[in-house]
CHARMM-style PDB file with segment names, atoms N, HN, CA, C and O in Angstrom:
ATOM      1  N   UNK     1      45.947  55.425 128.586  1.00  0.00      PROA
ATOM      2  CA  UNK     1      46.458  56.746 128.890  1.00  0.00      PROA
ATOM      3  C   UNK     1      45.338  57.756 128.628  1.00  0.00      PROA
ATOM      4  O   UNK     1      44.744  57.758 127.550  1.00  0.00      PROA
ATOM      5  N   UNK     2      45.050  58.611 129.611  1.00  0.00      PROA
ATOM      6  HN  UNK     2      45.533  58.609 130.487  1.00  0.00      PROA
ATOM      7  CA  UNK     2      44.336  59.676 129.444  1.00  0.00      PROA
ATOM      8  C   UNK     2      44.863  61.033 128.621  1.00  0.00      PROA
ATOM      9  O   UNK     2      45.942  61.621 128.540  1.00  0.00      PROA
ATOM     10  N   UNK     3      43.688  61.195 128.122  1.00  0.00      PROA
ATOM     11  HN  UNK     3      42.812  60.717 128.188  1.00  0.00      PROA
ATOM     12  CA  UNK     3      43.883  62.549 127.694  1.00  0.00      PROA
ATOM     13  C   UNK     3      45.219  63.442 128.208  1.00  0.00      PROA
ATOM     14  O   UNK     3      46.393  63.263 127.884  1.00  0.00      PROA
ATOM     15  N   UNK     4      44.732  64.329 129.000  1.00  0.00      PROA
ATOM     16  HN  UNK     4      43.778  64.474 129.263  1.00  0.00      PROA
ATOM     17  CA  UNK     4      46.032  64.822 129.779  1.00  0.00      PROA
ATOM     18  C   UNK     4      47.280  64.164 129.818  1.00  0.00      PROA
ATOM     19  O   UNK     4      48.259  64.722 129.323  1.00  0.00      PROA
ATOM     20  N   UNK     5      47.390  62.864 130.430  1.00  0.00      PROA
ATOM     21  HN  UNK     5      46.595  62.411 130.832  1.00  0.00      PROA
ATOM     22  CA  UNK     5      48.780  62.401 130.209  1.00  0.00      PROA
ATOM     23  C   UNK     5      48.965  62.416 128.588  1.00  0.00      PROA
ATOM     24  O   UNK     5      49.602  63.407 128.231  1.00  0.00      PROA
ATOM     25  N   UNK     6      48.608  61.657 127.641  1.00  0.00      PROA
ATOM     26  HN  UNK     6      48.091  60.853 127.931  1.00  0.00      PROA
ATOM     27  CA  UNK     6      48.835  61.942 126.375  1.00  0.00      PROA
ATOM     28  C   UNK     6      49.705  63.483 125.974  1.00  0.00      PROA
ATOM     29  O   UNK     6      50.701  63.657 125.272  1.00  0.00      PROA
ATOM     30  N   UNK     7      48.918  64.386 126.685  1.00  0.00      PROA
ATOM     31  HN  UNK     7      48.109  64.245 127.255  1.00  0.00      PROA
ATOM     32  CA  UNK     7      49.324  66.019 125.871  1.00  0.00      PROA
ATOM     33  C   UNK     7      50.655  66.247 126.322  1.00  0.00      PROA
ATOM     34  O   UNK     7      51.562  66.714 125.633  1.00  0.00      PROA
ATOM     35  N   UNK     8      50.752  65.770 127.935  1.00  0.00      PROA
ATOM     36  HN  UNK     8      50.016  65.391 128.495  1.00  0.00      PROA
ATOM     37  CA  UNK     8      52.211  66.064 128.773  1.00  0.00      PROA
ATOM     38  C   UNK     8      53.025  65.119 127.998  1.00  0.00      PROA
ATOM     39  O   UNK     8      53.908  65.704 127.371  1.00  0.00      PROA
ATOM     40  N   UNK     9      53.007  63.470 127.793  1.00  0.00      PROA
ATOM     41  HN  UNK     9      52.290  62.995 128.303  1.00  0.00      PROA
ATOM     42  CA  UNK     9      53.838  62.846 126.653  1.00  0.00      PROA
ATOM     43  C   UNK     9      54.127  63.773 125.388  1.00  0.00      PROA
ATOM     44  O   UNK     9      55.319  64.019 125.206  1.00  0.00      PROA
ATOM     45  N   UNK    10      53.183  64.347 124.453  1.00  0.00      PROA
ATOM     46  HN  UNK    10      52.215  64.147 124.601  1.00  0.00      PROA
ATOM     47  CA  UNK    10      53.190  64.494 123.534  1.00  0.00      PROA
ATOM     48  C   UNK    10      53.921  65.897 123.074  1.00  0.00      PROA
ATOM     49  O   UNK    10      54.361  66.181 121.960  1.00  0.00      PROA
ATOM     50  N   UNK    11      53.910  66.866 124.558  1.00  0.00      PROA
ATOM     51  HN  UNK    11      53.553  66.635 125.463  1.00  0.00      PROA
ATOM     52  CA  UNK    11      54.434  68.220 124.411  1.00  0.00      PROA
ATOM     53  C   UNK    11      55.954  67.459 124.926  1.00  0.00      PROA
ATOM     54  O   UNK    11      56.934  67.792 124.260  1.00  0.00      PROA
ATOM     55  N   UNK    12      56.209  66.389 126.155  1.00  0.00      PROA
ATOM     56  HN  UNK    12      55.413  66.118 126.696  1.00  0.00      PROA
ATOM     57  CA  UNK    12      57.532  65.972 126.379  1.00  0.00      PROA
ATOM     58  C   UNK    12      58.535  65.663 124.746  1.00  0.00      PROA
ATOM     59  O   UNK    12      59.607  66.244 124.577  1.00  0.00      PROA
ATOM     60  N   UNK    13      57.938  64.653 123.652  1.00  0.00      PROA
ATOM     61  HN  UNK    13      57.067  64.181 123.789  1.00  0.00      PROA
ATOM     62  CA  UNK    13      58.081  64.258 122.548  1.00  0.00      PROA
ATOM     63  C   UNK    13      58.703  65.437 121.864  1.00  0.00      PROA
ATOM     64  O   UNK    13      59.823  65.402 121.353  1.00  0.00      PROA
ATOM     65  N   UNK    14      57.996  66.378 121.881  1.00  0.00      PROA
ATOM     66  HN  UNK    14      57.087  66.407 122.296  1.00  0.00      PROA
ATOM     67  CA  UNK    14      58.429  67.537 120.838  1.00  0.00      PROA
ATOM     68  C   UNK    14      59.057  68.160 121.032  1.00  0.00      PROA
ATOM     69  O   UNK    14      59.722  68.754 120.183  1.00  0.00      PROA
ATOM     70  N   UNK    15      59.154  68.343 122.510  1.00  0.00      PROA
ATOM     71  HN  UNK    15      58.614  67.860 123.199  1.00  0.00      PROA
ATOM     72  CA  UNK    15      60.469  69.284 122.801  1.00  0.00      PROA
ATOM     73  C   UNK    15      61.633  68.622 122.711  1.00  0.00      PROA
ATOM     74  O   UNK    15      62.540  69.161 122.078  1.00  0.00      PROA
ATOM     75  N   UNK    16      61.852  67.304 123.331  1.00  0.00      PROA
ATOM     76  HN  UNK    16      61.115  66.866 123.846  1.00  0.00      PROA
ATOM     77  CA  UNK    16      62.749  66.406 122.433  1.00  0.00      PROA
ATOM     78  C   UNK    16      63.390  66.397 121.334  1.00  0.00      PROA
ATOM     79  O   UNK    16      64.602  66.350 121.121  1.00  0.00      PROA
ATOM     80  N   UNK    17      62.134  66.466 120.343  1.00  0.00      PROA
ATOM     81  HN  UNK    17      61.150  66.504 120.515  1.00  0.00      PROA
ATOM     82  CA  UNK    17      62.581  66.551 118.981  1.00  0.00      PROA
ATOM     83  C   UNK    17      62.939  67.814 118.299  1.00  0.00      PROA
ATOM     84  O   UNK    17      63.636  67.867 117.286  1.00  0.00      PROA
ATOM     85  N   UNK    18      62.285  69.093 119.073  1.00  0.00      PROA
ATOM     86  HN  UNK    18      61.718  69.049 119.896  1.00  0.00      PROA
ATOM     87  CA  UNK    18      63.240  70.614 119.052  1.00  0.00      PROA
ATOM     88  C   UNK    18      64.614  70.237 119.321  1.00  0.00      PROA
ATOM     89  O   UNK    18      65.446  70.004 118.444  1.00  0.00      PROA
ATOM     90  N   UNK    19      64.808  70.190 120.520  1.00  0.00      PROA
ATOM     91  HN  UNK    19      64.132  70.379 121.232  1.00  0.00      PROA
ATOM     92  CA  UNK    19      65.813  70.395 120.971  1.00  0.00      PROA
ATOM     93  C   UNK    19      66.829  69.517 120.913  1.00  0.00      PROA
ATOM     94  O   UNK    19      67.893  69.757 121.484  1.00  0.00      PROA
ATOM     95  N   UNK    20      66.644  68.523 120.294  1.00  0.00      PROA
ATOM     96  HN  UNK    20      65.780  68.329 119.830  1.00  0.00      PROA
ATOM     97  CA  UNK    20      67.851  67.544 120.380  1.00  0.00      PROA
ATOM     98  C   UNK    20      68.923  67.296 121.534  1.00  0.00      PROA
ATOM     99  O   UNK    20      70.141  67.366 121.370  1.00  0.00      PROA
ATOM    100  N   UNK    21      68.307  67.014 122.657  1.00  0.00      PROA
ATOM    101  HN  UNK    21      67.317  66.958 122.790  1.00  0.00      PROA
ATOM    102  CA  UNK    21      69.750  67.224 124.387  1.00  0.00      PROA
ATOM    103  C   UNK    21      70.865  66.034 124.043  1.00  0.00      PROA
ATOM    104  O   UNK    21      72.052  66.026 124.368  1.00  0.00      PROA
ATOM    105  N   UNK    22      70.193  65.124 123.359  1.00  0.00      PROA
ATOM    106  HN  UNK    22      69.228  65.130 123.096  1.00  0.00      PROA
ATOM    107  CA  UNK    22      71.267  64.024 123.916  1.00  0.00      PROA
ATOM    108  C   UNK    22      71.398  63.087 124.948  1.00  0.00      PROA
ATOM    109  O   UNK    22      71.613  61.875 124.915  1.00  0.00      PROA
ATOM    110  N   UNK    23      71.186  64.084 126.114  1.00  0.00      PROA
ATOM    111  HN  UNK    23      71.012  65.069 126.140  1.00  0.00      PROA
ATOM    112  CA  UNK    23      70.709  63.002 127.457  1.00  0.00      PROA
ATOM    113  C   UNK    23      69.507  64.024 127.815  1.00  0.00      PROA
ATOM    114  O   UNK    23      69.542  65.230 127.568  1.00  0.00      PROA
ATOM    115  N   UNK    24      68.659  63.480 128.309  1.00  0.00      PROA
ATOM    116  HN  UNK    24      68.631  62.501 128.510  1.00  0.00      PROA
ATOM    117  CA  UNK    24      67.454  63.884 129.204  1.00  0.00      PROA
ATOM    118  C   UNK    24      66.838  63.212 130.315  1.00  0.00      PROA
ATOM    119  O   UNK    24      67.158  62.029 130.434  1.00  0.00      PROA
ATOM    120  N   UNK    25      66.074  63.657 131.114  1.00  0.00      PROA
ATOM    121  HN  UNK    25      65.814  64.618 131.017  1.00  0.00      PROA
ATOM    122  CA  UNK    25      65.355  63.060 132.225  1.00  0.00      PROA
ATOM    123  C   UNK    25      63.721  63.297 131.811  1.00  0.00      PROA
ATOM    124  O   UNK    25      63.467  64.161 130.972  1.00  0.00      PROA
ATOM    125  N   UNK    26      62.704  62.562 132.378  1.00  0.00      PROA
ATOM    126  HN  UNK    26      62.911  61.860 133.059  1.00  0.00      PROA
ATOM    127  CA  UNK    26      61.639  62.918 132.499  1.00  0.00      PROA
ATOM    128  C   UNK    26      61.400  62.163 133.940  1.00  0.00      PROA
ATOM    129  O   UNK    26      61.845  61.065 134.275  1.00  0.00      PROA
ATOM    130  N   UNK    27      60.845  62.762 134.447  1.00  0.00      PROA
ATOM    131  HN  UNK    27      60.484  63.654 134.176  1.00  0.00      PROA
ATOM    132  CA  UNK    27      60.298  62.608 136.235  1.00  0.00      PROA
ATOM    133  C   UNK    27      59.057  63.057 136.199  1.00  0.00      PROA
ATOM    134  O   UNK    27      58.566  64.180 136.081  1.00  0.00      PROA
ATOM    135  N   UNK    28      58.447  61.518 136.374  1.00  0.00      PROA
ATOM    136  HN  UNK    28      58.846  60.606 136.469  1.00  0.00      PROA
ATOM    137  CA  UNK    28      57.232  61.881 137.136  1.00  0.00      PROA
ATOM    138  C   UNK    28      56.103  61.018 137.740  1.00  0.00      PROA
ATOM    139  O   UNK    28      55.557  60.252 136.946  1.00  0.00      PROA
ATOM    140  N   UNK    29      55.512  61.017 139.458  1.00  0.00      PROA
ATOM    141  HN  UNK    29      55.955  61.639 140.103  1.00  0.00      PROA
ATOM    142  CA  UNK    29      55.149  60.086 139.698  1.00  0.00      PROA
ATOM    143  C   UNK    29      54.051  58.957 139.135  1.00  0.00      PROA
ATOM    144  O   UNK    29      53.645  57.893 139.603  1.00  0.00      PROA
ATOM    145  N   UNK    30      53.748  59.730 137.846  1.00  0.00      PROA
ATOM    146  HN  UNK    30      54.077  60.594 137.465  1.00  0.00      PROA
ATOM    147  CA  UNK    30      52.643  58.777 137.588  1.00  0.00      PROA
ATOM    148  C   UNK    30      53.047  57.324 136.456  1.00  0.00      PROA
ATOM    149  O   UNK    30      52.936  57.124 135.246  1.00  0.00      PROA
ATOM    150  N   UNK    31      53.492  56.628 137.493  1.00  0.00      PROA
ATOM    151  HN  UNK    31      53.582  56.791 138.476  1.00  0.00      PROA
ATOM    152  CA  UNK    31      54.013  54.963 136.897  1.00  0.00      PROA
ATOM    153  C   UNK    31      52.530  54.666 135.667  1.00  0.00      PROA
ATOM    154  O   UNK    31      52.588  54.548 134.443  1.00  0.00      PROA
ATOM    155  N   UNK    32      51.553  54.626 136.403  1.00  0.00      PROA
ATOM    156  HN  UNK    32      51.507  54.722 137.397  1.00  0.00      PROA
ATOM    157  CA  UNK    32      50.182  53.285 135.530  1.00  0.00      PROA
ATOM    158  C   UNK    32      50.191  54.348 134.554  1.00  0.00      PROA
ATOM    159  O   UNK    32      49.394  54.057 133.663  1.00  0.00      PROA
ATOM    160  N   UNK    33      50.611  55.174 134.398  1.00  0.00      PROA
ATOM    161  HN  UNK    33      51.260  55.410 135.121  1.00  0.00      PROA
ATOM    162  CA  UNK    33      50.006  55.819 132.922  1.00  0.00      PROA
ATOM    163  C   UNK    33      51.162  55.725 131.931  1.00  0.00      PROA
ATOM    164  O   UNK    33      51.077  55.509 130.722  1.00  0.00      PROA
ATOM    165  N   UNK    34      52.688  56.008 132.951  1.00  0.00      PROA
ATOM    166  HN  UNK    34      52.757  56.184 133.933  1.00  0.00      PROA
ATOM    167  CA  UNK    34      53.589  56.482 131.760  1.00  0.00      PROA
ATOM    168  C   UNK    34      54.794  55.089 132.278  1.00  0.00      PROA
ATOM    169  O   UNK    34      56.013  55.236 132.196  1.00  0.00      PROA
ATOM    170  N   UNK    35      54.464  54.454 132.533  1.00  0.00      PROA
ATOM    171  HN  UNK    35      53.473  54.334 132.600  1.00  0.00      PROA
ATOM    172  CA  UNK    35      55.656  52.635 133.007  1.00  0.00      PROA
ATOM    173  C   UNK    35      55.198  51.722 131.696  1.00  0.00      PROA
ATOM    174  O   UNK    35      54.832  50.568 131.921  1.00  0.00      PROA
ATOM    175  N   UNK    36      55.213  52.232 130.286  1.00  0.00      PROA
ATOM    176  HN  UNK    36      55.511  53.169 130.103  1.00  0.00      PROA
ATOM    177  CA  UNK    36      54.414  51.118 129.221  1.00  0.00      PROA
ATOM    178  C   UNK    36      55.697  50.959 128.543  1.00  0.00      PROA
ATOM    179  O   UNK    36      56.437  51.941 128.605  1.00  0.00      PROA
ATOM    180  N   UNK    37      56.032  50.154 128.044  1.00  0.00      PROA
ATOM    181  HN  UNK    37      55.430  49.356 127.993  1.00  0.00      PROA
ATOM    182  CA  UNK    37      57.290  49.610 127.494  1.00  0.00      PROA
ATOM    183  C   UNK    37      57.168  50.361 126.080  1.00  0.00      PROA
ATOM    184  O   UNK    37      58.192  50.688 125.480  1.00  0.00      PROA
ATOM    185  N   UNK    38      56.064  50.590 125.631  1.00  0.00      PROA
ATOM    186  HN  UNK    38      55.232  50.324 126.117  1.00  0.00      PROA
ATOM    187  CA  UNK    38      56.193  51.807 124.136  1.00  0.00      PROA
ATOM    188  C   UNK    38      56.134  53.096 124.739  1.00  0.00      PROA
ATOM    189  O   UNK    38      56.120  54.010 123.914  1.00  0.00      PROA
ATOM    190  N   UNK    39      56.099  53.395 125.782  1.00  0.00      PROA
ATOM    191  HN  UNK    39      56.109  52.652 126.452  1.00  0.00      PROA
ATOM    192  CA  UNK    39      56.458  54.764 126.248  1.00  0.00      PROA
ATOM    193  C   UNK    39      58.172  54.863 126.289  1.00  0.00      PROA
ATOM    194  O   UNK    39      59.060  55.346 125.587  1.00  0.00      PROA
ATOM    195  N   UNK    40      58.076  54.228 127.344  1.00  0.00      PROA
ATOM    196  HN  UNK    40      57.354  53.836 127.914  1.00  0.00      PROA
ATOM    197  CA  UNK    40      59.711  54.162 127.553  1.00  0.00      PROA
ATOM    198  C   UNK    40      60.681  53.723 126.633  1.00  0.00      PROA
ATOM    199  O   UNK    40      61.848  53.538 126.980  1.00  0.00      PROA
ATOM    200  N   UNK    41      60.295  53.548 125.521  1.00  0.00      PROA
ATOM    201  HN  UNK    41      59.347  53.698 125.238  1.00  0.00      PROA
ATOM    202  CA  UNK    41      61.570  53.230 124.373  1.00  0.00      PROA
ATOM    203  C   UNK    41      61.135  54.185 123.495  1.00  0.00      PROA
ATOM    204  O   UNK    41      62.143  54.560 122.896  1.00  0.00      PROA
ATOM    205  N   UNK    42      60.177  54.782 123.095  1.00  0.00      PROA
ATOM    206  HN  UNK    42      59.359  54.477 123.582  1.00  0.00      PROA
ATOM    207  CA  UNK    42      59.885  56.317 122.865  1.00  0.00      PROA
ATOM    208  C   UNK    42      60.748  57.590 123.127  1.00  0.00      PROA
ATOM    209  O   UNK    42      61.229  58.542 122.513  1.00  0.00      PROA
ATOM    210  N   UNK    43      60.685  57.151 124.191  1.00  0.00      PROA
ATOM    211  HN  UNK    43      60.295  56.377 124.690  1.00  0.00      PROA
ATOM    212  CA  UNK    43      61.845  58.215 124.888  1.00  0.00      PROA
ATOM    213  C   UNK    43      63.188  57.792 124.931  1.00  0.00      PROA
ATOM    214  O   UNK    43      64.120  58.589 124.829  1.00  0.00      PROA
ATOM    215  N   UNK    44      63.363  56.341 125.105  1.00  0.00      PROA
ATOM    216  HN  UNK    44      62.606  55.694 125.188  1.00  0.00      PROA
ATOM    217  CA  UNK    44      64.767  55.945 125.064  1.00  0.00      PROA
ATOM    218  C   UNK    44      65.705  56.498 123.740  1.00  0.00      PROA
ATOM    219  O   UNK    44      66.921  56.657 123.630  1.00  0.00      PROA
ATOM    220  N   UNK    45      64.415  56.746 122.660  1.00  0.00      PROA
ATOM    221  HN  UNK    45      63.428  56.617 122.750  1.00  0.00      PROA
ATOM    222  CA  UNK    45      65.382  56.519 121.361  1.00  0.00      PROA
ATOM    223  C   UNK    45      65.639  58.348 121.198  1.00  0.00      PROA
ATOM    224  O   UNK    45      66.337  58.826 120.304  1.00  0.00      PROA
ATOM    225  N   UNK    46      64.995  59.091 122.141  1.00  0.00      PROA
ATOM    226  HN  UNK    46      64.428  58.702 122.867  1.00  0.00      PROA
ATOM    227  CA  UNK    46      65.278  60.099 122.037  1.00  0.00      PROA
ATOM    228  C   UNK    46      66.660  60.803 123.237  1.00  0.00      PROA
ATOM    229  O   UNK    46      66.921  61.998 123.375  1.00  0.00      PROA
ATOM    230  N   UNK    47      67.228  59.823 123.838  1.00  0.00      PROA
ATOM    231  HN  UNK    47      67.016  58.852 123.726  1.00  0.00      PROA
ATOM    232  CA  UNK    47      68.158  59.805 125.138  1.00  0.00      PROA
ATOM    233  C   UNK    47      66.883  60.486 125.553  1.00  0.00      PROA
ATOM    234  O   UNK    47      66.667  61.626 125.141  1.00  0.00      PROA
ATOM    235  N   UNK    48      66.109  59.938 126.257  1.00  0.00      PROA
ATOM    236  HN  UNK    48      66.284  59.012 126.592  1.00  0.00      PROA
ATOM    237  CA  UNK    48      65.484  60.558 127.202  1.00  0.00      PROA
ATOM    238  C   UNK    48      65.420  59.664 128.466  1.00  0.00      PROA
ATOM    239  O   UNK    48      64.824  58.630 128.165  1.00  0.00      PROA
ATOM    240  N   UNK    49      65.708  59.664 129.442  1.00  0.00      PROA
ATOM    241  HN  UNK    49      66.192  60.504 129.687  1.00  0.00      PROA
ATOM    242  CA  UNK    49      65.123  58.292 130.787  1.00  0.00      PROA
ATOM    243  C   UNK    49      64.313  58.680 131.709  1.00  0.00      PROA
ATOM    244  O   UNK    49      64.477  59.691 132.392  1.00  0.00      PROA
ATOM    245  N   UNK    50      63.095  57.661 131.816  1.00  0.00      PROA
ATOM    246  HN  UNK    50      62.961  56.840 131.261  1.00  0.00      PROA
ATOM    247  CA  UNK    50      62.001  58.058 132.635  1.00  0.00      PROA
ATOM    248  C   UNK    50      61.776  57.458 133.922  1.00  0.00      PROA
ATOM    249  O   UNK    50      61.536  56.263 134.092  1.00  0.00      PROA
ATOM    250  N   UNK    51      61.867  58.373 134.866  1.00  0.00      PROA
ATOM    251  HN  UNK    51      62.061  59.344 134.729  1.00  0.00      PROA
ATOM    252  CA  UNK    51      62.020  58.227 136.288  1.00  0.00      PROA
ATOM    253  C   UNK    51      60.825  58.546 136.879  1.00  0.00      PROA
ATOM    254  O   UNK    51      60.208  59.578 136.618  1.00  0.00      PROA
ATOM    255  N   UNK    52      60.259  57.229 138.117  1.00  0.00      PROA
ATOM    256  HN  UNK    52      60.760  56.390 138.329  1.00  0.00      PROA
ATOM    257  CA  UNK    52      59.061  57.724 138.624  1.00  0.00      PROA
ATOM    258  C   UNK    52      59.519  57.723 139.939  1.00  0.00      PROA
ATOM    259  O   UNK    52      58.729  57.061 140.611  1.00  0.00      PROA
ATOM    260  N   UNK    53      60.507  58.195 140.672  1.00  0.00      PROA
ATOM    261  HN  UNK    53      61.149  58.733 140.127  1.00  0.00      PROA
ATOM    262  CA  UNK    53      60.980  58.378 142.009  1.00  0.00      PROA
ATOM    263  C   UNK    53      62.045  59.453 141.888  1.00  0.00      PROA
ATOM    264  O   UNK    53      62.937  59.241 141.066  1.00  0.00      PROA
ATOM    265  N   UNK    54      62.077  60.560 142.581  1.00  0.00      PROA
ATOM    266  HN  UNK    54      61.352  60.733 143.248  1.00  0.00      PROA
ATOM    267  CA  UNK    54      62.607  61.950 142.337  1.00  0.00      PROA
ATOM    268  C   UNK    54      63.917  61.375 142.934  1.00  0.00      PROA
ATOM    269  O   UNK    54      64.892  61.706 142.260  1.00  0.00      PROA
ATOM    270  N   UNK    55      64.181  60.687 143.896  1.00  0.00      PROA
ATOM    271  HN  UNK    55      63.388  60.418 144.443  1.00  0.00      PROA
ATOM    272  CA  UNK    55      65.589  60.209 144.663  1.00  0.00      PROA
ATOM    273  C   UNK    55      66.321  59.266 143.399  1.00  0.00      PROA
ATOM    274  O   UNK    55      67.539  59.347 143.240  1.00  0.00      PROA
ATOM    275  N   UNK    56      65.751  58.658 142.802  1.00  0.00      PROA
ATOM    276  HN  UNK    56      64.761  58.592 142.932  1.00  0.00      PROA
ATOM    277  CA  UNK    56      66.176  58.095 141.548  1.00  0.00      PROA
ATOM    278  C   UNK    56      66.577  58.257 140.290  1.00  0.00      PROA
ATOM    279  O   UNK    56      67.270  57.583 139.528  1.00  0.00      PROA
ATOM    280  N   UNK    57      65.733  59.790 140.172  1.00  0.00      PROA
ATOM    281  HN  UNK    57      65.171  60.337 140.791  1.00  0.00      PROA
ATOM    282  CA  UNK    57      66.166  60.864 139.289  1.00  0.00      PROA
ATOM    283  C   UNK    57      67.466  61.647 139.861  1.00  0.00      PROA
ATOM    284  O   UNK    57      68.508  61.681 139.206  1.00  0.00      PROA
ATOM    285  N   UNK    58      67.380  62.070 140.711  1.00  0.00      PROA
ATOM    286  HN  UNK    58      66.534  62.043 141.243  1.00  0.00      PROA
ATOM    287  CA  UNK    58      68.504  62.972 141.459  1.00  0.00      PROA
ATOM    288  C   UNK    58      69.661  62.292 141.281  1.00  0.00      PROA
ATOM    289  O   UNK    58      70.699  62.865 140.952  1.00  0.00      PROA
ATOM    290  N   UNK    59      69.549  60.585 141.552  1.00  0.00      PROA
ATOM    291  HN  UNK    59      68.706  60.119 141.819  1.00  0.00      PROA
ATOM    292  CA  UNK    59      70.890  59.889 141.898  1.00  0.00      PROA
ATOM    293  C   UNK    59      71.722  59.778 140.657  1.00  0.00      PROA
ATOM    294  O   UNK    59      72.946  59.742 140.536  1.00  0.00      PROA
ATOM    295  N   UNK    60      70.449  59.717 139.466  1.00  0.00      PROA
ATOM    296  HN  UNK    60      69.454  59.746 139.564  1.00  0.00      PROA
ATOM    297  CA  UNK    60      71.085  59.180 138.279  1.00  0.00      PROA
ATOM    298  C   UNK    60      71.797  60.844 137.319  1.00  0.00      PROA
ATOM    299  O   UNK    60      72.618  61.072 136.430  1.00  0.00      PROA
ATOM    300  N   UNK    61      70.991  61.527 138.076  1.00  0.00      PROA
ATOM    301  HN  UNK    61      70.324  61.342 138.798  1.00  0.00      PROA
ATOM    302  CA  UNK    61      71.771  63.284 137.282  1.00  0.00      PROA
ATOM    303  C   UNK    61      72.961  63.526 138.635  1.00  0.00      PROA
ATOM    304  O   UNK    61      74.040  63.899 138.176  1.00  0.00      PROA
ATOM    305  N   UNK    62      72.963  63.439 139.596  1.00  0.00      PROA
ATOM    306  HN  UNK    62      72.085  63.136 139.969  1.00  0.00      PROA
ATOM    307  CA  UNK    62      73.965  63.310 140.323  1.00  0.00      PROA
ATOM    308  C   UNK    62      75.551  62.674 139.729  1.00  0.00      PROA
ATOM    309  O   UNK    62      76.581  63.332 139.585  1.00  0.00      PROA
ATOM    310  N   UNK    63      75.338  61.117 139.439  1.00  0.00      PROA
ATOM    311  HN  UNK    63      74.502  60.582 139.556  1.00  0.00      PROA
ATOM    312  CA  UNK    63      76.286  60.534 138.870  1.00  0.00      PROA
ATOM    313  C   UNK    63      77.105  60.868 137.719  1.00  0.00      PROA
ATOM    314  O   UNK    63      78.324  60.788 137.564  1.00  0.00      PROA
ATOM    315  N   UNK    64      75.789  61.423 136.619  1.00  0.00      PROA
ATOM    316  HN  UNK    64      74.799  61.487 136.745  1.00  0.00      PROA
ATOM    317  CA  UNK    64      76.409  62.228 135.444  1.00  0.00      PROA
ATOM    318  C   UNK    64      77.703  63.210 135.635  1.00  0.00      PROA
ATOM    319  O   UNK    64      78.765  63.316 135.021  1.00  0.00      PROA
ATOM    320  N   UNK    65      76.993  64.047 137.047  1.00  0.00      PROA
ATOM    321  HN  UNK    65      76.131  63.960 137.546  1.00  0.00      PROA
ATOM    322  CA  UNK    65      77.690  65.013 136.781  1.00  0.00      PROA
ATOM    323  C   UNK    65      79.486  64.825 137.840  1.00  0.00      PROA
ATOM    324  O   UNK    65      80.070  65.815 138.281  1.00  0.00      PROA
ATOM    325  N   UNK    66      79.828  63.873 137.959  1.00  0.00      PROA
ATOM    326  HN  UNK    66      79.354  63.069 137.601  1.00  0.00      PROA
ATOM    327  CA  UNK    66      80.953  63.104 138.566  1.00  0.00      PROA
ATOM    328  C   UNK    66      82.008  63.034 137.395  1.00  0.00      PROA
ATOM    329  OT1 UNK    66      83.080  62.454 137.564  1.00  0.00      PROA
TER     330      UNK     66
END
């Protein structure tokens, strides 16, 4: 992970941990940096779910709101 991705993880992380949502999304196309199985349970443990296809994101905040 590069630099940059790191800071966007790391500012995603904290606002997390401000804000406490409960459920969250993170969207964004870059899979090879942020598709690492310690990323994504990072975020899992914060209800966060990470989506690298915006139609996949949409479908899954779509459903929520049913």
């Amino acid at each position: 992970m590069k630099l940059p991705d790191a800071m966007v993880l790391a500012s995603v992380m904290a606002d997390l941990d401000a804000c406490k949502p409960g459920e969250a999304c993170f969207l964004t196309r870059n899979s090879k940096d942020f598709d690492d199985p310690d990323v994504v349970h990072m975020l899992a443990q914060r209800g966060c779910k990470i989506f690298f296809s915006f139609d996949d994101c949409l479908s899954y905040i779509r459903s929520h709101l049913r």
